[in-house]
C-alpha positions in Angstrom: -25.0 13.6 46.6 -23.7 15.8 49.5 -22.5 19.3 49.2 -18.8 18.2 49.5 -19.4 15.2 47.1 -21.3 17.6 45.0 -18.3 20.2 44.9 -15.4 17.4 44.3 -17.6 15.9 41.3 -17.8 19.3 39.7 -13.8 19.7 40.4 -13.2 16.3 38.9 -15.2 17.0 35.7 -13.6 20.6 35.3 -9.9 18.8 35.6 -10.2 16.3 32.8 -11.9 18.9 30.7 -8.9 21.0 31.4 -6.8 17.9 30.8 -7.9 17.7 27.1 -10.8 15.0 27.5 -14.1 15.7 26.2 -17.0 15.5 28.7 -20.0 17.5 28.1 -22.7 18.6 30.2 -24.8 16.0 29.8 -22.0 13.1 30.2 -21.3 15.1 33.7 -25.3 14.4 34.6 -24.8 10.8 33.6 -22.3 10.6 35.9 -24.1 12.1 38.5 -27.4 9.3 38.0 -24.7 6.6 37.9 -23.7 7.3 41.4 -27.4 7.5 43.1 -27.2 3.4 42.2 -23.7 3.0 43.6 -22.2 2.5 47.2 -20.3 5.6 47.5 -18.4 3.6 50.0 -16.7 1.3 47.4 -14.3 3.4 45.9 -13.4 1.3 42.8 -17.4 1.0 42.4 -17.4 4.5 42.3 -14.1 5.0 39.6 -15.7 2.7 37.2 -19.1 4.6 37.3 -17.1 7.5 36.5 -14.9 5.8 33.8 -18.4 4.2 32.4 -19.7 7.7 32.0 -17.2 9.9 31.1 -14.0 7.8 29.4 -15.0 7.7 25.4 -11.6 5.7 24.5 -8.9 4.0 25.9 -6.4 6.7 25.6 -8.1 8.5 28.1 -7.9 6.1 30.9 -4.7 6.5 32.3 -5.7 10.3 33.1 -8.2 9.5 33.8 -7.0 7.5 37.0 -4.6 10.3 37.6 -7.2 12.7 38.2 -9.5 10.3 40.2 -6.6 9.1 42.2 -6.1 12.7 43.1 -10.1 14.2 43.2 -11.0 10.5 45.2 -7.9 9.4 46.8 -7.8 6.2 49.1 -9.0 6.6 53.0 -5.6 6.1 54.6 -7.2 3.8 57.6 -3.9 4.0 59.9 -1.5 3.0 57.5 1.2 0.2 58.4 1.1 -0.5 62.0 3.3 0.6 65.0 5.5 -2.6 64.5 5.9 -2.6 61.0 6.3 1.4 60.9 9.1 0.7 63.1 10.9 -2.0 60.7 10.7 -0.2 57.6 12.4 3.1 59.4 14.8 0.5 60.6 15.8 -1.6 58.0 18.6 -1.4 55.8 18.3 -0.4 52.0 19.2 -4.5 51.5 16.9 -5.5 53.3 13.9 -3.0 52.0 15.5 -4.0 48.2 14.4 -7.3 49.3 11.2 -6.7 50.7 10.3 -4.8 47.1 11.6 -8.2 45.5 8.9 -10.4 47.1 6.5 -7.7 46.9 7.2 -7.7 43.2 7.3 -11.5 42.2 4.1 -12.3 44.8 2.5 -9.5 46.5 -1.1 -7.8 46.1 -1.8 -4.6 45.1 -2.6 -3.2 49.1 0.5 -4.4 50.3 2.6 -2.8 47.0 0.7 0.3 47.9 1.2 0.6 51.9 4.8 -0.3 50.9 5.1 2.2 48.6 3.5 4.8 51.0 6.4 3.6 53.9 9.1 4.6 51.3 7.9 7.9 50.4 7.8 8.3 53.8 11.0 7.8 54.4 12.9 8.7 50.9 10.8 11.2 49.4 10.5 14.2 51.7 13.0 16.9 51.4 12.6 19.9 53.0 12.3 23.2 51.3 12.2 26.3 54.0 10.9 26.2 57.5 7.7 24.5 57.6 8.0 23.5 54.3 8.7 20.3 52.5 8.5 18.8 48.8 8.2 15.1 47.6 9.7 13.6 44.7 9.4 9.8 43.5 13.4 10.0 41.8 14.6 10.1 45.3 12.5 6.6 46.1 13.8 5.1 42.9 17.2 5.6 43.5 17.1 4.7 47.2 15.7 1.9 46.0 16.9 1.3 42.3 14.4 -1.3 41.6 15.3 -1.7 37.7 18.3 -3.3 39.4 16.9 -6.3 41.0 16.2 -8.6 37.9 19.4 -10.2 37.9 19.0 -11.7 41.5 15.3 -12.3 41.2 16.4 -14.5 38.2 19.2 -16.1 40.2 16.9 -17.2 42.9 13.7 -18.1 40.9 15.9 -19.9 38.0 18.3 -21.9 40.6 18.9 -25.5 38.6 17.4 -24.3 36.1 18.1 -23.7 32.1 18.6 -20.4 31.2 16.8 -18.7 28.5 13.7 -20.8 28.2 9.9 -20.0 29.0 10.3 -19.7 32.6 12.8 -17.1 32.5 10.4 -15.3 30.0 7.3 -15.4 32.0 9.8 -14.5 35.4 11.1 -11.1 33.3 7.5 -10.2 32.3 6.6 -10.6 35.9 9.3 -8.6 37.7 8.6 -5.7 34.6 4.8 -6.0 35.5 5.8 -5.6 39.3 8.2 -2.6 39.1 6.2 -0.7 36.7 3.5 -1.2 40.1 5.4 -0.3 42.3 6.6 3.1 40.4 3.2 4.1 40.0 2.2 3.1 43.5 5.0 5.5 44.6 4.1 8.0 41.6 0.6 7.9 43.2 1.5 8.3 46.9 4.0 11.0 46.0 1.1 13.2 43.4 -1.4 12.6 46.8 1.0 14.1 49.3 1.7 17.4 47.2 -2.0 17.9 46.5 -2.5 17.9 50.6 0.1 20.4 50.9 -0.5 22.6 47.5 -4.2 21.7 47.1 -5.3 19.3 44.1 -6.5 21.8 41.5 -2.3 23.1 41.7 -1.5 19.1 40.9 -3.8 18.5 38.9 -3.0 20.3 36.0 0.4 19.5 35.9 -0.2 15.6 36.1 -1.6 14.8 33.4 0.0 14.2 30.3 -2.6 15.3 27.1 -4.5 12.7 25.4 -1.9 10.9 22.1 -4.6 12.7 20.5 -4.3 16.1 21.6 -0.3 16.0 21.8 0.8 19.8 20.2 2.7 18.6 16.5 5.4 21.7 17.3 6.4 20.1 21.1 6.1 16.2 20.4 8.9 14.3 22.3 10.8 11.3 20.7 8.9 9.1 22.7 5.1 11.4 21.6 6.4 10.8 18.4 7.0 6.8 18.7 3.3 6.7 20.4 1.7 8.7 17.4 3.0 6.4 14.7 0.5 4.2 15.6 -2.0 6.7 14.8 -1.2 7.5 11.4 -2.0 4.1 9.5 -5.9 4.6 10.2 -6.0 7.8 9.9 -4.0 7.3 5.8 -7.0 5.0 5.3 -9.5 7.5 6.0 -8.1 10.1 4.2 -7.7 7.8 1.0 -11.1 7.2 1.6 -12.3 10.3 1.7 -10.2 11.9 -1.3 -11.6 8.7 -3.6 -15.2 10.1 -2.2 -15.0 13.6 -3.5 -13.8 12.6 -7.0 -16.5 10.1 -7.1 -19.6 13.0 -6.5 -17.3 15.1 -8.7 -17.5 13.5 -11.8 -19.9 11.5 -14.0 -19.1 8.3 -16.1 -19.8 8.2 -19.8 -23.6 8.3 -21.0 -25.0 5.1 -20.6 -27.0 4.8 -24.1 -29.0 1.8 -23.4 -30.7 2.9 -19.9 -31.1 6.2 -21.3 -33.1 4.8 -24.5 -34.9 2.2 -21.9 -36.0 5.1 -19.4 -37.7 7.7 -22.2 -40.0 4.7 -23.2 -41.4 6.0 -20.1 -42.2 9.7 -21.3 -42.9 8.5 -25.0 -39.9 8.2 -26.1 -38.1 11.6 -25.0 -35.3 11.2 -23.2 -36.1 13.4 -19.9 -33.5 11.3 -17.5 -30.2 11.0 -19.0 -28.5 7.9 -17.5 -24.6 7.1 -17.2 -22.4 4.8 -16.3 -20.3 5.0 -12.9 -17.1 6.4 -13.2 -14.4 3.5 -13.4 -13.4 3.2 -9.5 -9.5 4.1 -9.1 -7.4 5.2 -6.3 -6.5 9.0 -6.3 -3.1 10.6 -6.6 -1.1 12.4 -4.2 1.4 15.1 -4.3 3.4 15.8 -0.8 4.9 19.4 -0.1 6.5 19.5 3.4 8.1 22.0 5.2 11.2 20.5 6.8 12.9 23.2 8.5 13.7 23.2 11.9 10.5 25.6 13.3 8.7 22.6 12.8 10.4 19.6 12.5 8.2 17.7 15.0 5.7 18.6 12.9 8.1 17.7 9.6 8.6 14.2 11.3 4.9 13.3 11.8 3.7 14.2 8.6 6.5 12.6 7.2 5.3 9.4 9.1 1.5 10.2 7.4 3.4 10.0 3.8 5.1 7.3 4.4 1.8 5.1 5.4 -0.1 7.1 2.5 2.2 5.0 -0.3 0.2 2.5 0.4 -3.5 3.8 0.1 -2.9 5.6 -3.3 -2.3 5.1 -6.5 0.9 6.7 -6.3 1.9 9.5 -3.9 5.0 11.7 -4.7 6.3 13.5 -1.7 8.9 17.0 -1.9 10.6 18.2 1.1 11.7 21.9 1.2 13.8 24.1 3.3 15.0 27.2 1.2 14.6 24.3 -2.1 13.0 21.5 -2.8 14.2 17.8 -3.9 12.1 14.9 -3.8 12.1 12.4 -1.3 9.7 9.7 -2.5 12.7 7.6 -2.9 13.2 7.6 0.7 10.3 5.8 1.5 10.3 2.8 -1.1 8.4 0.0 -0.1 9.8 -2.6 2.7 11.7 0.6 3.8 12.1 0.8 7.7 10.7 4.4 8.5 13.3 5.4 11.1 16.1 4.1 8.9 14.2 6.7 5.9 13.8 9.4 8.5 17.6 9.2 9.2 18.5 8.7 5.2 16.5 12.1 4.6 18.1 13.8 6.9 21.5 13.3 5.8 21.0 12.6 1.9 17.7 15.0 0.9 18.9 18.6 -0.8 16.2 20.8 1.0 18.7 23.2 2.1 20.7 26.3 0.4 21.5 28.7 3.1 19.4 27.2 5.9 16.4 29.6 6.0 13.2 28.7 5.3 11.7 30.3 1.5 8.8 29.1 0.8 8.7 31.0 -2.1 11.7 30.5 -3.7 11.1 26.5 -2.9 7.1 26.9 -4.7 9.4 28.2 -7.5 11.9 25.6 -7.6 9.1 23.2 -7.2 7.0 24.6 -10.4 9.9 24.3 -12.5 11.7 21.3 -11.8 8.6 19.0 -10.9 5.8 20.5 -12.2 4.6 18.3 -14.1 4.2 15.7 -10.9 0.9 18.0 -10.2 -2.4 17.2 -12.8 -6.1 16.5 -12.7 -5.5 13.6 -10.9 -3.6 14.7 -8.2 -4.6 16.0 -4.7 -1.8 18.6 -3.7 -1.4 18.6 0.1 1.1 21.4 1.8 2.3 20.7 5.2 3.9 23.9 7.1 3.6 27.0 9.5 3.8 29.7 6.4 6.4 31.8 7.7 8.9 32.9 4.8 11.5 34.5 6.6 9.9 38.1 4.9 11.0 36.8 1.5 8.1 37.0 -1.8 6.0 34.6 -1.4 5.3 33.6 -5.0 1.4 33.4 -5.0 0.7 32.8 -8.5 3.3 29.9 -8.3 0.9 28.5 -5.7 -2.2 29.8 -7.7 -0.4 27.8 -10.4 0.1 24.9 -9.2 -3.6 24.7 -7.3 -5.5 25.4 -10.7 -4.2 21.9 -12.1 -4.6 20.2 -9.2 -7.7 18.5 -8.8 -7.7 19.3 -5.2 -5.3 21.6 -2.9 -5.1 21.9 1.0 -2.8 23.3 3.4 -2.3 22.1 7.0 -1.0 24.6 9.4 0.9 23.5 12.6 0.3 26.5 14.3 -2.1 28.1 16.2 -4.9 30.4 14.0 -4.4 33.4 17.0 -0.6 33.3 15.6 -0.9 33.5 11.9 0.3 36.6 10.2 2.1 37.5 12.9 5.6 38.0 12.7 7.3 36.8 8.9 4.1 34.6 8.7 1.8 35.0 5.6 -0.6 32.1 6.4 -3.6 34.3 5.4 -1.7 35.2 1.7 -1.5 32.0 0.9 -4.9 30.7 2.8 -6.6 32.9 -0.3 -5.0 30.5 -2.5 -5.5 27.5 -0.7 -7.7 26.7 2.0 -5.9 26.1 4.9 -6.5 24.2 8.1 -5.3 24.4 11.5 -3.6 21.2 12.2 -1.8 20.7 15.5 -2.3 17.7 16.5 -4.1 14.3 15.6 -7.8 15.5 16.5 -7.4 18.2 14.3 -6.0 16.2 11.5 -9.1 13.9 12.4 -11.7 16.9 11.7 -9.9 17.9 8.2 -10.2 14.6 7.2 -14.3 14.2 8.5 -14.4 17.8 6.8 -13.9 16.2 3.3 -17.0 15.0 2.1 
């Protein structure tokens, strides 16, 4: 490769590392083999040897092509020319509305993105100080308002015809497909100019949203939070899974008389090799304790979403939301229960809250006494919050307690490790009760769950 080719791969492999996907060293050298057998020339030749090398799953892609689009950008070989420069400075917004609706019902991607290019040119520059000048895409979209031109793309494409069949279907999904292009054409253009003027490394690292799984519990949007709830049902599987593991190694069956009696034939009749039968195969129990307070109620909502798919991998889960008390909430998430309607339920029914500051100890307390006896041999107790007791006791041999019946006891932290004890926080208190785990986001809920064998 050539010394500037050299110097934009390195850039390129830095950004998505800094972007939250993982590429090693030696992913970054396959890379580097993949484009000796390439024509550099072809740029899509040369995105999908990068994609084939360093993209492990299909969350990754799109920032992937954010960060490409930005390290390798398109050669822009004259752009439109004279003429047509001069009619799209010319024409009126109707008329350019128009253009985007053919260009969105018929027309390829190189014409979608030359257009797209013309209207940044035209609706996205605003100047910012002498010699300076910023691009945005909202300006484009509301020059343009291209949600708005359904209504008359239907009109023209439906004349004569029934309303509310197939072809109007298939004519919705097209003009959707088509705007959602032509937004990111103009997203694109508009990320390309600012890293002429700013340099890309400056872009780069505020373009790219993180990977679903890398998305912080504590600062999940509405919309992170809709994504990740596709997440959670494997990930309830797995954890099942792994819980009905341990107590399998962890306990023997009954003596099995018969192949004991048959094996000591083998050493005259002394029994040197004890056999047993395997334990009777059963799912485990689970016992929820959430912190819903406000700190972390991204957090709260997430797990919450992780209970409510658990019901349904164990032989009975029981799950306790607290604030400054407890109450159960199992009853929220009854089967055939539509999750957002139990989320909203919770909220307004559940008796978590006293005086509106989080206890944990007074709510371990509360718990111990009024549902003790929900926690037994049986049961895997799992605790889900940021430890930080608002400088009230912190009742450890409540939680010492309630761990020594529990078959097994874990405690997931939202926050970062660097931040515990800190402030009213007394993570590492109760982390000599129960071992507890970082857990802000889904990678890390991944690793606890892999770390359980």
């Amino acid at each position: 490769m050539g010394e500037s080719l050299v110097g934009r791969h390195v850039g390129f492999v830095r950004a998505l590392r800094e972007a939250g996907l993982p590429v090693s060293v030696a992913e970054g050298l396959d890379a580097v083999r993949a484009l000796r057998v390439i024509d550099l020339a072809e740029r899509e030749s040369l995105r999908a040897a990068y994609a084939a090398t360093l993209v492990k799953r299909p969350a990754h892609r799109p920032g992937f092509d954010v960060l490409f689009d930005l390290w390798f950008p398109p050669v822009m070989s004259g752009g439109p020319d004279e003429r047509r420069r001069r009619e799209l400075e010319e024409a009126s917004v109707a008329e350019l509305r128009e253009r985007l609706a053919g260009l969105v019902t018929g027309g390829g991607d190189a014409e979608m993105r030359e257009f797209a290019r013309a209207m940044v040119e035209r609706f996205g520059r605003q100047q910012a100080g002498p010699g300076r000048q910023n691009w945005f895409s909202y300006s484009v979209m509301r020059a343009l308002s291209p949600e708005t031109l359904m209504a008359g793309i239907l009109r023209e494409v439906l004349a004569g015809r029934e309303r509310g069949g197939l072809a109007e279907r298939t004519v919705r999904q097209q003009v959707t497909a088509g705007v959602r292009r032509f937004e990111e054409a103009v997203a694109a253009d508009v990320r390309r100019r600012i890293a002429e003027d700013s340099g890309v490394e400056r872009i780069a690292r505020s373009a790219v949203r993180p990977p679903l799984d890398q998305v912080d519990f504590l600062r999940a949007t509405r919309e992170d939070l809709a994504r990740l709830r596709r997440e959670v049902y494997p990930l309830a599987r797995r954890l099942a899974t792994r819980l009905a593991i341990r107590r399998r190694r962890g306990r023997r069956g009954r003596l099995d008389f018969r192949r004991t009696v048959r094996a000591s034939l083998q050493s005259g009749g002394v029994p040197l090799t004890p056999s047993f039968r395997p334990p009777r195969p059963h799912r485990p129990e689970l016992v929820v304790l959430c912190d819903a307070s406000d700190s972390v109620s991204s957090f709260a909502h997430f797990t919450l979403l992780l209970t409510y798919a658990l019901r349904e991998q164990f032989a009975k889960v029981r799950a306790f939301g607290f604030v400054d008390t407890v109450d159960e909430i199992t009853r929220f998430f009854r089967p055939g229960t539509d999750v957002v309607d139990a989320m909203t339920r919770l909220a307004d029914e559940a008796d978590m809250v006293r005086f509106g500051r989080t206890n944990y100890g007074y709510a371990l307390e509360r718990f111990a006494e009024r549902h003790g006896d929900a926690v037994g041999p049986r049961t895997s107790l799992l605790i889900l919050g940021d430890a930080r007791s608002n400088y009230q006791p912190p009742a450890l041999d409540t939680l010492r307690a309630l761990a020594g019946r529990a078959r097994h006891a874990y405690w997931l932290n939202p926050e970062p490790k660097a931040q515990w004890d800190t402030g009213d926080s007394v993570a590492s208190a109760y982390a000599g009760v129960v071992p507890m785990y970082e857990c802000r986001n889904v990678s890390q809920l991944t690793a606890f769950i892999e770390s359980l064998d």
